[in-house]
Legacy VTK file of the C-alpha trace (Angstrom):
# vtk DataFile Version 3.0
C-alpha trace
ASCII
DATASET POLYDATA
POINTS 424 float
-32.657 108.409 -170.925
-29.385 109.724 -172.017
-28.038 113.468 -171.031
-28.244 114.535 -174.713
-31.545 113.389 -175.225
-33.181 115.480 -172.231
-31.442 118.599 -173.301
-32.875 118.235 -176.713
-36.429 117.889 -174.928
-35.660 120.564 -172.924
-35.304 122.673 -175.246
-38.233 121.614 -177.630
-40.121 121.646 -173.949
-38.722 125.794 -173.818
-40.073 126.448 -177.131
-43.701 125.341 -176.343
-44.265 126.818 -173.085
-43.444 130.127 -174.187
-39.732 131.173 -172.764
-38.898 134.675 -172.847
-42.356 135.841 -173.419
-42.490 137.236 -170.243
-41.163 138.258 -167.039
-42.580 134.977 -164.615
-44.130 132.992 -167.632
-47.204 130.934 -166.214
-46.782 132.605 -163.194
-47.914 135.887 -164.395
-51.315 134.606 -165.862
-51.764 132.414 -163.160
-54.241 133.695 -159.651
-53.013 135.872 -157.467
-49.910 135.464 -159.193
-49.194 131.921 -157.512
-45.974 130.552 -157.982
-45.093 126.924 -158.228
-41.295 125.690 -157.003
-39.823 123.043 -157.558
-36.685 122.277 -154.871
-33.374 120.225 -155.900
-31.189 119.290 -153.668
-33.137 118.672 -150.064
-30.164 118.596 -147.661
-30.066 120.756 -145.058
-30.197 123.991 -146.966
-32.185 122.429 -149.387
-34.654 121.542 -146.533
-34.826 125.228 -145.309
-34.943 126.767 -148.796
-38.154 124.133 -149.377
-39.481 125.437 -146.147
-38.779 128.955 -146.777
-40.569 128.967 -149.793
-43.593 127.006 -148.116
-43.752 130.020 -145.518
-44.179 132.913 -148.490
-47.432 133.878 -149.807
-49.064 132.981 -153.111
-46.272 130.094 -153.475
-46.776 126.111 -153.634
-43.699 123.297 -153.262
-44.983 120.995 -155.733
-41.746 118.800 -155.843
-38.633 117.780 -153.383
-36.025 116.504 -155.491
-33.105 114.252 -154.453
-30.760 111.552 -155.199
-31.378 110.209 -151.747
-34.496 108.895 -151.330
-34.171 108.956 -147.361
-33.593 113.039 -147.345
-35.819 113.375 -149.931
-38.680 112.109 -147.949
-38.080 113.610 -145.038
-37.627 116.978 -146.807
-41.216 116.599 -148.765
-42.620 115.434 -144.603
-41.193 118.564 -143.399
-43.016 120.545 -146.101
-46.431 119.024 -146.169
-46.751 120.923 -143.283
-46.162 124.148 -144.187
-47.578 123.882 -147.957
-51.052 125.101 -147.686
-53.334 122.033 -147.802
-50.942 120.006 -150.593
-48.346 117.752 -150.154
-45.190 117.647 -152.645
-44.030 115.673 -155.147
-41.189 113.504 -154.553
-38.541 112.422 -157.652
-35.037 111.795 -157.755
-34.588 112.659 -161.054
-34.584 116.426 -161.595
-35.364 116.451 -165.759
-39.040 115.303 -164.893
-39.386 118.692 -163.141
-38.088 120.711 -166.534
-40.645 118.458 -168.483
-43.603 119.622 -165.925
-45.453 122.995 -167.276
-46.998 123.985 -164.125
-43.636 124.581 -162.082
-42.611 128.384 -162.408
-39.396 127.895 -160.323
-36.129 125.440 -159.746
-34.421 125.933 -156.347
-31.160 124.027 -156.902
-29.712 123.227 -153.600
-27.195 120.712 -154.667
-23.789 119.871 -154.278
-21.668 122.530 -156.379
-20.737 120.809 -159.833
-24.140 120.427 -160.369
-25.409 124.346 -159.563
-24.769 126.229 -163.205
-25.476 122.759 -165.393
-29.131 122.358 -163.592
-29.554 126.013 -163.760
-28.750 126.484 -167.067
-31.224 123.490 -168.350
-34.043 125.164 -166.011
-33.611 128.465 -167.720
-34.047 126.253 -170.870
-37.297 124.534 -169.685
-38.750 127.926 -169.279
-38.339 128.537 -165.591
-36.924 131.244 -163.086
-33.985 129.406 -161.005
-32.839 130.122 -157.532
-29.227 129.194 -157.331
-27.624 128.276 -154.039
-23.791 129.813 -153.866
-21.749 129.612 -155.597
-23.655 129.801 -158.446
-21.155 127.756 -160.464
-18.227 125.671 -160.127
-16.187 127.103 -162.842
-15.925 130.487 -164.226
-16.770 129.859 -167.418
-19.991 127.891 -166.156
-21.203 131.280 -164.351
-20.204 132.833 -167.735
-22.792 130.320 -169.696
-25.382 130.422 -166.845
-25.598 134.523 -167.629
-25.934 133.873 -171.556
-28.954 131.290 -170.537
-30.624 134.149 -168.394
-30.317 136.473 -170.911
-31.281 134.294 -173.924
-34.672 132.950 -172.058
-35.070 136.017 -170.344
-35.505 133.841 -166.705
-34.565 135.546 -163.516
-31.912 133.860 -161.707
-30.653 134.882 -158.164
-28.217 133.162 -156.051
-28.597 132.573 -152.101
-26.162 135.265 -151.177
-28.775 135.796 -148.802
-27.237 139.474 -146.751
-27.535 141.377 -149.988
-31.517 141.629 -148.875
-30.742 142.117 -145.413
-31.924 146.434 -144.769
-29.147 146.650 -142.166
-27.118 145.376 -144.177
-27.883 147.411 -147.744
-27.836 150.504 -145.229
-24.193 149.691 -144.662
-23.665 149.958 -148.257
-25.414 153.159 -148.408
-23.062 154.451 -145.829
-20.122 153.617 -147.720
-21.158 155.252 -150.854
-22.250 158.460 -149.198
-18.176 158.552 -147.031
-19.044 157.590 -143.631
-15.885 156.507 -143.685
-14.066 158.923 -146.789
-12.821 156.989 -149.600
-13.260 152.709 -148.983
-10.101 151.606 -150.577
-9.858 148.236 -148.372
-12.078 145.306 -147.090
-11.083 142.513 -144.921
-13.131 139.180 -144.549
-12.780 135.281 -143.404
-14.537 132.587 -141.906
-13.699 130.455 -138.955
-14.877 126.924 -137.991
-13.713 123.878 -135.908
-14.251 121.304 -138.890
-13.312 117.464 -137.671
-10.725 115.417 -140.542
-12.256 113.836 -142.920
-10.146 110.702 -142.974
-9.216 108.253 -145.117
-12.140 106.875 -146.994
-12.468 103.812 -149.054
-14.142 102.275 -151.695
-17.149 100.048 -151.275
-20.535 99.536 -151.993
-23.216 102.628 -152.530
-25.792 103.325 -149.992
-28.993 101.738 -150.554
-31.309 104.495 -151.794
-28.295 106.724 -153.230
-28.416 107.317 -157.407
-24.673 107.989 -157.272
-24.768 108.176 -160.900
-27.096 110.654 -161.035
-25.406 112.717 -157.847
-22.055 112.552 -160.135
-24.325 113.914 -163.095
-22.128 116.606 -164.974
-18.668 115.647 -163.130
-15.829 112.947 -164.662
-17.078 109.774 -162.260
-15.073 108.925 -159.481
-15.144 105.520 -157.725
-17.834 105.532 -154.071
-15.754 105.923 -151.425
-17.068 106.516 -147.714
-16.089 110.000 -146.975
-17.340 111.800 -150.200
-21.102 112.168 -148.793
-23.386 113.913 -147.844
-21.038 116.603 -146.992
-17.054 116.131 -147.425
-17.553 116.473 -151.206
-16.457 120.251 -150.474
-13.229 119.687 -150.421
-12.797 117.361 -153.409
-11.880 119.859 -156.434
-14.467 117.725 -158.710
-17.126 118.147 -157.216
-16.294 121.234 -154.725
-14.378 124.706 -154.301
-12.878 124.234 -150.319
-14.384 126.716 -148.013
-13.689 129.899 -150.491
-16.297 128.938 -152.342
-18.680 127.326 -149.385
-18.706 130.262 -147.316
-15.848 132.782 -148.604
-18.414 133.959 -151.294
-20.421 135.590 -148.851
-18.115 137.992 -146.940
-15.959 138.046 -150.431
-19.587 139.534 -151.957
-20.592 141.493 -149.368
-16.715 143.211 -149.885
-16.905 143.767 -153.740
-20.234 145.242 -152.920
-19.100 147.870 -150.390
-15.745 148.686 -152.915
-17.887 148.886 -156.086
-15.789 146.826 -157.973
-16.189 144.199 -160.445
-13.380 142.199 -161.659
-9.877 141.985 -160.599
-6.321 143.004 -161.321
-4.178 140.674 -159.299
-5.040 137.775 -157.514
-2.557 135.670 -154.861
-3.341 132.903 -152.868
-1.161 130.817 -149.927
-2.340 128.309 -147.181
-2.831 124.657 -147.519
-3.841 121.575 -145.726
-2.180 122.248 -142.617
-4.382 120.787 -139.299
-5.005 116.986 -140.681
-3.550 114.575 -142.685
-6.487 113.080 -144.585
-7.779 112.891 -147.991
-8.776 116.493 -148.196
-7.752 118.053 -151.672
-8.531 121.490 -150.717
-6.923 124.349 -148.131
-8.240 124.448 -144.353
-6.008 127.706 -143.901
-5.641 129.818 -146.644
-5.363 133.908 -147.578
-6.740 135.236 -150.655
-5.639 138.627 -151.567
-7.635 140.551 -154.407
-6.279 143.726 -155.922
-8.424 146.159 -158.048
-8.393 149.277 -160.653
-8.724 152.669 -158.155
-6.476 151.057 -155.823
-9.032 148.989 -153.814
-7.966 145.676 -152.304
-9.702 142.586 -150.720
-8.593 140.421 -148.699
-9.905 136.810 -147.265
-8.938 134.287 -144.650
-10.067 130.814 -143.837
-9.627 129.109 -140.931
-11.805 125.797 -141.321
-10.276 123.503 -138.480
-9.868 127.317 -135.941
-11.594 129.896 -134.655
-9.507 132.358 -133.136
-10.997 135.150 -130.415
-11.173 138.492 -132.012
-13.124 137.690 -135.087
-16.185 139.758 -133.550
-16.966 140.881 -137.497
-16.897 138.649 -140.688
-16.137 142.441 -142.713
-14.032 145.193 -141.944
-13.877 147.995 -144.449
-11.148 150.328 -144.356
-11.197 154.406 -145.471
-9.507 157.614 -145.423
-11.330 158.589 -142.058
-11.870 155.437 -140.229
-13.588 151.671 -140.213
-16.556 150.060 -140.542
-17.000 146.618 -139.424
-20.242 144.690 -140.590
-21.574 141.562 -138.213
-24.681 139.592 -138.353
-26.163 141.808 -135.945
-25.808 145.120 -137.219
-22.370 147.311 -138.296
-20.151 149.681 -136.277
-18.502 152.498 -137.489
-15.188 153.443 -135.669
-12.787 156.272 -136.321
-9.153 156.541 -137.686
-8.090 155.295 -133.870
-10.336 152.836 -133.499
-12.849 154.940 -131.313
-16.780 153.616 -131.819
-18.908 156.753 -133.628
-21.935 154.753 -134.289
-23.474 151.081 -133.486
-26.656 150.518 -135.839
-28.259 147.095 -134.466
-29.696 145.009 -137.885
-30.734 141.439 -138.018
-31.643 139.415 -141.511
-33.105 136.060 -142.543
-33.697 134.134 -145.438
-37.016 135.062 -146.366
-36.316 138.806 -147.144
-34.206 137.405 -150.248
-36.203 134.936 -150.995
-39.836 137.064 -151.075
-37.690 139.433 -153.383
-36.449 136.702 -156.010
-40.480 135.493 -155.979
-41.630 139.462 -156.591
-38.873 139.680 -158.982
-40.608 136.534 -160.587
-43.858 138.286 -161.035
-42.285 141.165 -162.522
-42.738 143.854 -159.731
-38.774 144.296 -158.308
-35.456 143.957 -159.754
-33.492 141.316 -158.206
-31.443 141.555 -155.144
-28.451 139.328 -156.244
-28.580 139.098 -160.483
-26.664 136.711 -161.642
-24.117 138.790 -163.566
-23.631 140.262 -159.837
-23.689 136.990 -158.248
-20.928 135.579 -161.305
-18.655 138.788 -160.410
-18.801 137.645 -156.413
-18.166 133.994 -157.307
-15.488 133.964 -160.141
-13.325 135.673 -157.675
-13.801 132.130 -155.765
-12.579 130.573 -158.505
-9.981 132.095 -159.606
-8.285 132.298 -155.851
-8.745 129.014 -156.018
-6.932 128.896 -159.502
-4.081 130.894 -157.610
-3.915 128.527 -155.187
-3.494 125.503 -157.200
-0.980 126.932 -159.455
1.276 128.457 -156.777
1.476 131.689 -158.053
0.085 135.488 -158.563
-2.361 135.590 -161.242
-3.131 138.872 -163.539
-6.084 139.288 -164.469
-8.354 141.333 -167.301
-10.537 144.473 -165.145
-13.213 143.385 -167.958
-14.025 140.088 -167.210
-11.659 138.752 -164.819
-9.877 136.278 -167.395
-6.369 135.513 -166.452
-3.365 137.294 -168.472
-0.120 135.994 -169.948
-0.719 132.409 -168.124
-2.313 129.371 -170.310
-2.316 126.413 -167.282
-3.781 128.890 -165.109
-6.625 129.890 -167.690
-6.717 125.941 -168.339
-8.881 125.422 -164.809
-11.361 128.360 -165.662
-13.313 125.754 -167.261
-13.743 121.790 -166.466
-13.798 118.262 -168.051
-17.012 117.044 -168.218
-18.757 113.729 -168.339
-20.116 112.819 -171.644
-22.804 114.493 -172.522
-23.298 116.713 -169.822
-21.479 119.807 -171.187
-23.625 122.601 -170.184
-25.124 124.253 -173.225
-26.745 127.511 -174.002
LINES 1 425
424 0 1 2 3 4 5 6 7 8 9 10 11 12 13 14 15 16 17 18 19 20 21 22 23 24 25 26 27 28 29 30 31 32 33 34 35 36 37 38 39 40 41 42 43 44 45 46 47 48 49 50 51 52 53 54 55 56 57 58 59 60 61 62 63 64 65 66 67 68 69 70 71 72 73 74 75 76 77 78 79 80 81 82 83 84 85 86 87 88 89 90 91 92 93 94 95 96 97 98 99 100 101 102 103 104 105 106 107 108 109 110 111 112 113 114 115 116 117 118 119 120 121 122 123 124 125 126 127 128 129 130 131 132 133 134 135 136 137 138 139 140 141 142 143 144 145 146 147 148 149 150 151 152 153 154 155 156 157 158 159 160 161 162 163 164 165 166 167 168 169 170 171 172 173 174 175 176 177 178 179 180 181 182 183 184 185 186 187 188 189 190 191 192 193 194 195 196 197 198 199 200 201 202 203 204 205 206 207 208 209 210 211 212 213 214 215 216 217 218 219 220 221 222 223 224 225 226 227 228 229 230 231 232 233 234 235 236 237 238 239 240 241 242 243 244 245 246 247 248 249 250 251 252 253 254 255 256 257 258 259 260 261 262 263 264 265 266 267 268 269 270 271 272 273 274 275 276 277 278 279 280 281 282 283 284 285 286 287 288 289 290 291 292 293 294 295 296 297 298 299 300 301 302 303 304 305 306 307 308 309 310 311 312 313 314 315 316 317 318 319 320 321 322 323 324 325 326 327 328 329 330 331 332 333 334 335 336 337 338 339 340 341 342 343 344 345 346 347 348 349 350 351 352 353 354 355 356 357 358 359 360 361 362 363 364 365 366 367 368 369 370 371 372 373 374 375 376 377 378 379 380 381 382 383 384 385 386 387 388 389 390 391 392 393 394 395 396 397 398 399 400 401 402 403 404 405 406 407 408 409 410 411 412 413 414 415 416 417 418 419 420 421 422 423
C-alpha cells in the first residue's frame, strides 16, 4: 500500500473511533482504565520503553514493532515476560497498528526522521503517542506534530525523562523561589568516548531489514554498511549529531530552570575534529543560546572525550551563587564556590512514563507537553542550522523562526520522499 493511501485510511480510521471525544478515548471506558500500547521502534530504548510500560499497572504491550525482524523478536521475548499473562504482537509495518481500535497508545522509539511523521499519523488514528527525543527532526515537523495534538485532542509527551524526576522538579522550584537570586545563565554538555564510524560502502541489505520502510519519510539513500542500527545519528537525513541525541536533555532541563521559551541569538562552532570518516555531523561543538531578560545557554559536546571535571551535566548561574544539577541529586554553592546545600535525588524512567499513562486517563497534566517538548527541541535544530550555515542566527522570541536569513530558514523544514509529507 502506498503512503497516501494509509493516511487517507487513517484518517477515515480517526473519524470512526471517535478522536477528540475524549481525554484517553477507549481507554477511558475501558476496566480499570487499562491501557493498550503499542511500541515502534524496539532497539535498545525501544526495548526498555516496551518493558517499562510492561512493568506499570493497568497497561498491556499488545504489539513490538520493527523493521528488523531479529530485534523485533527479541524485543516482543523480552516482554512476554513482563506482560501479564499475554504475549505481544509482532509487525514490521507500523500502519497496521493505526488501523487496530483496541491500541490506546504509540511509543515511537525510532530512528529520528521518522519521530514527528509516525506521531503525527498516530494522533490521526485516534491514539495518545509517546515520543522518544527529539520529538522531531525539523522544526517545522515539531510545529505540525503540536497542530495534530491539538486538532485530535491526543496527549503527546516526549522521553525527556528528568522533567518527572522529584529531585529534579525540586531544583526547579529552587530556582524560581532565588536560591540562587536572579538565574540569568545555564551551562550544559555531554561527554562520550564514541569509536569512528568509518568508511562504509554499499552492498546488499541485511536479510530481515525493510530498508524501505526504515527510510519511510526521508529522500532514499543507497545501503551502505555503517548507516545501522546506530551511526544513522550523524547522517543529517536521517539524524541531528549528538545535539539532538543527547544535547536535548541538559539543553531542556536549562530552558526549564531560565523560564524561557524561544531564542534571540543563536551561534554555533566545532566540527568533525577526532576522525576522519564519513560522519556528516560535529563530534566537538559549542552551542550558545541567547534570550529576552538577558538569560543565556550554553552547550558543549564532546562525543569522541570525556574530560575530568564534568562532575554535573547543568550548572546554573545567579546573582548569589551556583547550582549544579547531576543525576544524583543538585548542589547549591555560593558566589565563591563554597557548598551551602547537597540534596541527594535519584530518577528513572517509570516516574515519566506512569505520568504520560495517568495523563492518558485524564487524571494529571503532562510532565513534558509537546509544545514544551517542541520549545526544548527546536533549539536543537536550529544550533544545528547555525552550525551548518557558519554563522550567528537571529531569531523571533515568538516562535523561534530565524530573522533576515532565507538559506538559514531554508533547513527549518526538509525534503521529503513522495508521499510521506507529514500532514495535519
Amino acid at each position: 500500500m502506498s503512503a497516501t493511501f494509509n493516511r487517507r485510511e487513517f484518517l477515515a480510521a480517526a473519524a470512526t473511533t471517535g478522536v477528540g471525544l475524549s481525554l484517553s478515548g477507549a481507554a477511558e471506558q475501558g476496566a480499570n482504565n487499562k491501557l493498550v500500547v503499542a511500541v515502534m521502534g524496539t532497539g535498545g530504548r525501544g526495548t526498555a520503553l516496551a518493558k517499562g510500560f510492561a512493568n506499570q499497572p493497568n497497561v498491556e504491550v499488545a504489539y513490538c514493532c520493527d523493521v528488523d525482524q531479529a530485534r523485533m523478536g527479541k524485543a516482543a521475548e523480552e516482554v512476554s515476560k513482563l506482560n501479564k499473562g499475554s504475549n505481544p504482537k509482532t509487525v514490521g509495518d507500523f500502519r497496521r497498528i493505526l488501523d487496530d481500535k483496541t491500541v490506546d497508545v504509540l511509543v515511537v522509539a525510532t530512528c529520528n526522521h521518522w519521530h514527528a511523521p509516525a506521531a503525527i499519523l498516530a494522533c490521526a488514528a485516534g491514539k495518545h503517542v509517546y515520543v522518544e527525543k527529539p520529538c522531531s527532526h525539523t522544526a517545522r515537523e515539531g510545529e505540525l506534530l503540536i497542530e495534530a495534538a491539538r486538532k485530535h485532542k491526543k496527549q503527546v509527551q516526549m522521553g525527556n525523562q528528568r522533567r518527572s524526576y522529584g529531585f529534579v522538579a525540586e531544583a526547579m522550584q529552587k530556582l524560581k523561589e532565588g536560591v540562587i537570586g536572579r538565574a540569568y545563565f545555564a551551562q550544559s554538555w555531554y561527554t562520550n568516548n564514541r569509536p569512528t564510524i568509518g568508511r562504509g560502502k554499499e552492498g546488499p541489505i541485511p536479510e530481515g531489514l525493510d530498508y524501505e520502510l526504515w527510510q519511510g519519510p526521508a529522500p532514499r539513500r543507497a545501503f551502505r554498511t555503517n548507516y545501522l542500527h546506530y551511526n544513522w545519528h550523524w547522517f543529517w537525513n536521517w539524524g541531528n549529531g549528538e545535539l539532538g541525541n543527547n544535547g536535548i536533555h541538559t539543553i531542556d532541563l536549562c530552558r526549564w530552570g531560565l523560564g524561557v521559551d524561544y531564542p534571540i541569538h543563536v551561534s554555533s562552532s566545532g566540527g568533525r575534529y577526532r576522525f576522519d570518516d564519513d560522519q556528516e555531523t560535529p563530534d566537538t561543538q559549542i552551542v550558545s543560546f541567547a534570550f529576552d531578560g538577558k538569560k543565556s545557554i550554553t552547550w558543549e559536546g564532546f562525543s569522541c572525550n570525556r574530560p575530568p571535571d564534568k562532575n554535573y551535566f547543568v550548572m546554573f548561574h545567579g546573582e548569589n551563587g551556583t547550582l549544579g544539577l547531576a543525576d544524583n541529586g543538585y548542589t547549591v554553592f555560593d558566589l565563591k564556590g563554597k557548598e551551602l546545600n547537597k540534596t541527594p535525588g535519584s530518577g528513572n524512567d517509570g516516574q515519566h512514563l506512569g505520568n504520560f499513562l495517568d495523563a492518558c486517563r485524564g487524571k494529571v497534566k503532562l510532565n513534558s507537553d509537546i509544545e514544551e517538548a517542541h520549545k526544548s527541541t527546536l533549539l536543537c535544530h536550529v544550533g544545528n542550522i547555525a552550525q551548518r550555515t557558519g554563522r550567528s542566527l537571529k531569531c523571533d522570541p515568538k516562535n523561534g523562526h530565524i530573522l533576515d536569513d532565507k538559506q538559514a530558514m531554508s533547513q527549518w523544514d526538509r525534503e521529503y520522499e513522495k508521499g510521506w509529507e507529514p500532514k495535519v
